[in-house]
C-alpha positions as CSV (number, residue, x, y, z in Angstrom):
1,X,146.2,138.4,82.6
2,X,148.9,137.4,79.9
3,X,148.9,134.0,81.2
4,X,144.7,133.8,80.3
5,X,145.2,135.1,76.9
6,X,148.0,132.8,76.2
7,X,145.6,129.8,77.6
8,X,142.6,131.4,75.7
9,X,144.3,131.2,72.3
10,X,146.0,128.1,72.3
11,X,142.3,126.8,73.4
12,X,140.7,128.7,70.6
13,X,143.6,127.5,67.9
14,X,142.9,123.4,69.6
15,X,139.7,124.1,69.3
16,X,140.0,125.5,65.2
17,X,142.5,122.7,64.6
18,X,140.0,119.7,65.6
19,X,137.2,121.7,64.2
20,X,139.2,121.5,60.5
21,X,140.2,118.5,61.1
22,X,136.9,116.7,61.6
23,X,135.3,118.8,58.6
24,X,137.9,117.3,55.8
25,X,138.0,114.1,57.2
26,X,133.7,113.9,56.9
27,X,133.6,112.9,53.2
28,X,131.8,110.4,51.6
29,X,133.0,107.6,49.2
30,X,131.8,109.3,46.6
31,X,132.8,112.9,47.0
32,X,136.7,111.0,47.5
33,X,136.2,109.9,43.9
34,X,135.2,113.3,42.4
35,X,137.4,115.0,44.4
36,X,140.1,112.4,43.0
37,X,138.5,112.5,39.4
38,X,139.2,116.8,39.5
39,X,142.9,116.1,40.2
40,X,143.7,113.9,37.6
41,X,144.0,113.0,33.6
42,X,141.0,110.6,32.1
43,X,141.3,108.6,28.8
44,X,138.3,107.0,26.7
45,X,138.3,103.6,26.6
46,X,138.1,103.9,22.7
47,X,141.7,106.1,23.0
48,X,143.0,103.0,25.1
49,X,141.8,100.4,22.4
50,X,143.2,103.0,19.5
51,X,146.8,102.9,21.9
52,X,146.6,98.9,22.3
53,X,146.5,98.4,18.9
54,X,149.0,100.9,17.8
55,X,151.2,98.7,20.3
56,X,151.7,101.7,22.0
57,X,154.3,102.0,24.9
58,X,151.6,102.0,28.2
59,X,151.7,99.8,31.0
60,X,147.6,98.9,31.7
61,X,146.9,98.6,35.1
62,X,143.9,96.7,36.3
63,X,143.7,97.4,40.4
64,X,140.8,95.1,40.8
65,X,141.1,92.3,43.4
66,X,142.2,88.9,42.1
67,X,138.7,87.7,43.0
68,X,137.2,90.0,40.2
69,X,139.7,88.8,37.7
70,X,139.2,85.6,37.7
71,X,134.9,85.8,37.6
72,X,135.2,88.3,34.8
73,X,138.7,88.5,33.0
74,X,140.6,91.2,32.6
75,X,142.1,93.5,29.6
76,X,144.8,91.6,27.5
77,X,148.4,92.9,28.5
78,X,147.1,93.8,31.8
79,X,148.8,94.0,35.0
80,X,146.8,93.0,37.8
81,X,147.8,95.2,41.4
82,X,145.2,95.6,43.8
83,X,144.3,98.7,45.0
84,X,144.8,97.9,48.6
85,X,148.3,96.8,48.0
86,X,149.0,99.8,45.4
87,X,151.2,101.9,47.6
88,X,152.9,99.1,48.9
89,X,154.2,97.9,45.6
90,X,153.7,100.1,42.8
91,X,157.6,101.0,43.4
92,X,158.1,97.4,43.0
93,X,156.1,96.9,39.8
94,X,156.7,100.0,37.6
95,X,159.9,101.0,38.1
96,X,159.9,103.5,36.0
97,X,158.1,106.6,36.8
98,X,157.9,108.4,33.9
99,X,155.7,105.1,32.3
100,X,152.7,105.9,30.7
101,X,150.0,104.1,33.1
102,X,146.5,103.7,31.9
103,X,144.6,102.7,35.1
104,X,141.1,100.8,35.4
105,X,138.7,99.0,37.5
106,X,135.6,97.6,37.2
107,X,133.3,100.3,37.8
108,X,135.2,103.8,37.4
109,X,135.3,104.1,41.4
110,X,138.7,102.4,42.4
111,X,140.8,103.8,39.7
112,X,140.5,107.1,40.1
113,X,141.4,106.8,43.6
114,X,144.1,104.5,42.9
115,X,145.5,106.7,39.6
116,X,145.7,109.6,42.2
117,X,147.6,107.6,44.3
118,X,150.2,106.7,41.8
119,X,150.4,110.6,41.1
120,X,151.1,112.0,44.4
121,X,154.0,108.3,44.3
122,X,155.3,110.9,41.5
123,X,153.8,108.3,38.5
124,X,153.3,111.8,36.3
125,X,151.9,109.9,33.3
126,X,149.5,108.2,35.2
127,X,146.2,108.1,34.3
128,X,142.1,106.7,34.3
129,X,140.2,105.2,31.8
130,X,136.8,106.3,32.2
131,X,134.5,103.9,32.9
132,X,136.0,101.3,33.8
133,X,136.1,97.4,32.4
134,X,132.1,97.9,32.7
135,X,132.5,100.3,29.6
136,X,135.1,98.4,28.2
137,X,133.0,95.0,28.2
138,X,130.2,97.3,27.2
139,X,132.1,98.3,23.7
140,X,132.3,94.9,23.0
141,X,136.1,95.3,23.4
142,X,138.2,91.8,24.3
143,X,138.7,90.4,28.0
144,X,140.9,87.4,28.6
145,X,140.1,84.9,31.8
């Protein structure tokens, strides 16, 4: 009898385990980016402008692939790292992790993914500018090619 409650619950805690794990890993692209956008810190694009010229200390980070960059320019002063290659050599590229980060992409999708990434690297000043270099072209503000 002990032995078929023994094998009973480790079936039913298997069974609870897979059962968890299949419902957190059924998210959509989209539901990754708002649950990424509720975890982190979001700048305007008009604070960013306001921080570039003030020559503010931030390191802008542009995690669009080079492909992007070179069809539609990017931010001036920003470092280009692509989001698939962001855990791999953020370390490498920002040192410092205390650096005040002000992430983008193009459309608000990558970044906030990618600015959540560079918090749980233990980047605590990392953070997304909403909207993305679509709002920023929008404003009229500069791009360099």
């Amino acid at each position: 009898m002990t032995r078929k409650l023994i094998v009973l619950w480790t079936a039913l805690f298997i069974m609870f385990c897979t059962a968890y794990q299949a419902e957190s890993a059924d998210m959509t692209p989209g539901q990754l980016v708002k649950e990424a956008k509720a975890a982190i810190k979001e700048v305007s694009i008009s604070d960013v402008k306001k921080m570039i010229d003030a020559k503010e200390q931030i390191i802008l980070l542009d995690v669009r692939d080079k492909n992007e960059i070179i069809d539609e320019g990017i931010i001036p002063g920003a470092t280009n790292l692509s989001r698939g290659m962001l855990e791999f050599k953020a370390a490498m590229m920002i040192p410092d992790k205390n650096a005040r980060i002000i992430v983008y992409c193009g459309l608000d999708l990558r970044s906030p993914l990618a600015t959540k990434t560079l918090n749980d690297l233990g980047y605590k000043n990392a953070v997304n500018m909403v909207g993305g270099l679509k709002a920023w072209k929008e404003a009229g503000y500069p791009l360099v090619k």
